[in-house]
C-alpha positions in Angstrom: 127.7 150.0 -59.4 130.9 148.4 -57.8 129.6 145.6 -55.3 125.9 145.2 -56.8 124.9 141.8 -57.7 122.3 141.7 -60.1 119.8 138.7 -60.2 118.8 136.7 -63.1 115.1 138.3 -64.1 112.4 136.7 -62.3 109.7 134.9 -64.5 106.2 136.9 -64.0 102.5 135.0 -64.8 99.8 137.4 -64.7 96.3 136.5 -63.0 94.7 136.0 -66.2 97.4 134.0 -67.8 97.5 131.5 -64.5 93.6 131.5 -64.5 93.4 130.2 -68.6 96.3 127.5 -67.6 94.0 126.1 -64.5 91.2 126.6 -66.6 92.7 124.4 -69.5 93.6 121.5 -67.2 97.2 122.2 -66.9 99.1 120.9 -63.4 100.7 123.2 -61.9 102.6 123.6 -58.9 101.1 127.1 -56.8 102.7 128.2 -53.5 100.7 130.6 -51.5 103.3 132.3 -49.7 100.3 134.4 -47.2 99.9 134.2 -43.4 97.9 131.4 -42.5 95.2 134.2 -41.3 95.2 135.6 -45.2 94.8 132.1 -47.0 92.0 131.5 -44.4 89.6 134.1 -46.8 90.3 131.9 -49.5 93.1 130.2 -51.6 93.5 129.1 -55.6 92.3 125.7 -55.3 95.4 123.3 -55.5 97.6 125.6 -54.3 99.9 124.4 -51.3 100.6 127.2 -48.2 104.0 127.5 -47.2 104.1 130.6 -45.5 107.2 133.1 -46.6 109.1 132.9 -43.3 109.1 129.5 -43.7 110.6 128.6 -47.1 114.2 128.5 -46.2 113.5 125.8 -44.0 111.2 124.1 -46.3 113.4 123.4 -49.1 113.3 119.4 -49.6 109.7 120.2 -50.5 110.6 121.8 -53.8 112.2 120.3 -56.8 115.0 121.6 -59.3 113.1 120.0 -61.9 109.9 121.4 -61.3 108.7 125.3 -61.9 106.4 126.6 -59.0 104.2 130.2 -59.2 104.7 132.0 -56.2 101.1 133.4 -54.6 100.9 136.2 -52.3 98.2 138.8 -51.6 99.9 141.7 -53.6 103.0 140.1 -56.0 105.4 141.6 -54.1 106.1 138.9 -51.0 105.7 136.0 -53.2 108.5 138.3 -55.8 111.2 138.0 -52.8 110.6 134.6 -52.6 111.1 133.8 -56.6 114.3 135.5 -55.7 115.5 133.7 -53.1 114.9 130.1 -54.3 116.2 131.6 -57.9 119.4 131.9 -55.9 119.0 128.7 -54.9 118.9 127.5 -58.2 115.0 126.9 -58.4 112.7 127.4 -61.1 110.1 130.0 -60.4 107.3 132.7 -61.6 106.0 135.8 -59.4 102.3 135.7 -59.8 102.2 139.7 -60.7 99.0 141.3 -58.7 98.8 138.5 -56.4 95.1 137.5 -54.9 94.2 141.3 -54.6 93.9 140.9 -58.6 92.8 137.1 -58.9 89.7 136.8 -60.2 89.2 133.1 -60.4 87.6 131.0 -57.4 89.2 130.0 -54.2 88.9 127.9 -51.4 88.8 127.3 -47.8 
């Protein structure tokens, strides 16, 4: 299609897979993308909120060097925000199924 740009593909992690990485001790760096009302019922422990609405003005947090997983509650916010910061020249994973599929424990 004349006009269309087409993104790079946008890295996916399943629940599982993040779970087994956390579970084996590896650091990674989550971003729960929710409402502060959703992360109130419970987060991934280590993950940092920075809600979606918020990330463009948030970008001296993040780190071209560094991947992050994006968090939200179905796959689909936190997958608009891989593809911003993608464009931005970031390097990022969608958590696919978000928190309604996470299995693993949570926090406060």
């Amino acid at each position: 299609m004349k006009g269309l740009i087409v993104l790079d593909h946008i890295e996916k992690i399943t629940t599982d897979e993040l779970q087994a990485k956390l579970e084996a001790g590896e650091k990674l760096e989550l971003v729960d993308v929710r409402e502060d009302e959703e992360v109130a019922a419970g987060m991934i422990p280590g993950a940092k909120h920075i809600r979606m609405g918020t990330i463009p003005d948030t970008l001296d947090y993040f780190d071209k060097d560094k991947e992050y997983i994006f968090i939200c509650r179905s796959g689909n916010r936190s997958g608009h925000v891989c593809q911003y910061l993608q464009e931005q020249g970031y390097k990022v994973r969608n958590m696919v199924g978000g928190m309604l599929d996470w299995k693993g424990e949570t926090e406060a």
